[in-house]
C-alpha positions in Angstrom: 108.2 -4.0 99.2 111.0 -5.3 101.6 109.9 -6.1 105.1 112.4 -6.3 108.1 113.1 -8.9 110.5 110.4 -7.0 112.8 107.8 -6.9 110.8 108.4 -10.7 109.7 108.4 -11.5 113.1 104.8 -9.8 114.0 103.5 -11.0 110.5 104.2 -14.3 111.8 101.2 -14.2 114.3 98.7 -13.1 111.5 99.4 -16.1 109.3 96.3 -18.0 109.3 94.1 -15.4 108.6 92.9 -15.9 105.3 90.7 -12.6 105.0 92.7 -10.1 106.5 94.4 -7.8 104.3 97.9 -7.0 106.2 99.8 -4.1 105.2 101.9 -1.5 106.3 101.3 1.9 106.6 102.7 5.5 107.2 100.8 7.5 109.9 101.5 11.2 109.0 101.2 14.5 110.9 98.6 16.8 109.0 99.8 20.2 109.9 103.8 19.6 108.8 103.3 15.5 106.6 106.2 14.1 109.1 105.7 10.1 109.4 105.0 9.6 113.1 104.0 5.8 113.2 104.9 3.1 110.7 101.9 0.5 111.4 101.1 -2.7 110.8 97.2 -2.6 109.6 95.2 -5.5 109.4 92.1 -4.4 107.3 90.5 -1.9 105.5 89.0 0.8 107.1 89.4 4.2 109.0 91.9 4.4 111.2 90.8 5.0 115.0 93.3 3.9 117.3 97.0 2.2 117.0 97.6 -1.0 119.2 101.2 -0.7 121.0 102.3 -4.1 119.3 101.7 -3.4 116.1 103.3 -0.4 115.9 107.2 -1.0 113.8 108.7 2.6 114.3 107.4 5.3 116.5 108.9 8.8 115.9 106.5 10.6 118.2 107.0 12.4 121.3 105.4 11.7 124.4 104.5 14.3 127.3 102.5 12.4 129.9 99.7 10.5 128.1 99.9 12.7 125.1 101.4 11.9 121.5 102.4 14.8 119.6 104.7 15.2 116.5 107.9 16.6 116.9 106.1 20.1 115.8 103.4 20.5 118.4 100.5 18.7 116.9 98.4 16.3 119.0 97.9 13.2 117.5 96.6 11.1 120.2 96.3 10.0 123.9 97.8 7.2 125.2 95.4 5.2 127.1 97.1 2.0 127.9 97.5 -0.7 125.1 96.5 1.3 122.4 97.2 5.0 121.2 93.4 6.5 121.0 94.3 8.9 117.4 92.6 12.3 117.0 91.0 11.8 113.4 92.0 15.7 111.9 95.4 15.3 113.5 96.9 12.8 110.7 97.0 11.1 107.5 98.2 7.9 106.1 
């Protein structure tokens, strides 16, 4: 799998850890499967909240301090440095 520029650039930082599995991954609406985040996850594991920098595209919308997908859904609440994710609201 390709990476961009972008993502070489933010990988960059994550170099020297030698246990962390880095990968990409597709954060998806569960009521209509439209890709909302592309994210840059450092480990295994569930998926509780997305941190602002580590986020590569973002095709959410925004009203306030809430994250939906373009068709309604709540996905999360944006609470500063990191998007706090509702855990029925998505797949990935």
């Amino acid at each position: 799998m390709s990476l961009g520029n972008e993502a070489v650039r933010r990988l960059e930082k994550f170099r020297g850890m030698e246990k962390a599995m880095v990968k990409t991954v597709s954060v998806k609406c569960a009521k209509c499967g439209q890709e909302i985040f592309r994210y840059l996850k450092l480990s295994d594991g569930h998926l509780w909240h997305c941190w602002k920098p580590r986020i590569m595209r973002d095709y959410s919308v925004r009203e306030g301090n809430v994250v939906k997908c373009p068709c309604g859904n709540i996905i999360g609440y944006d609470v500063g440095i990191y998007i706090k994710l509702r855990q029925k609201a998505f797949t990935w």
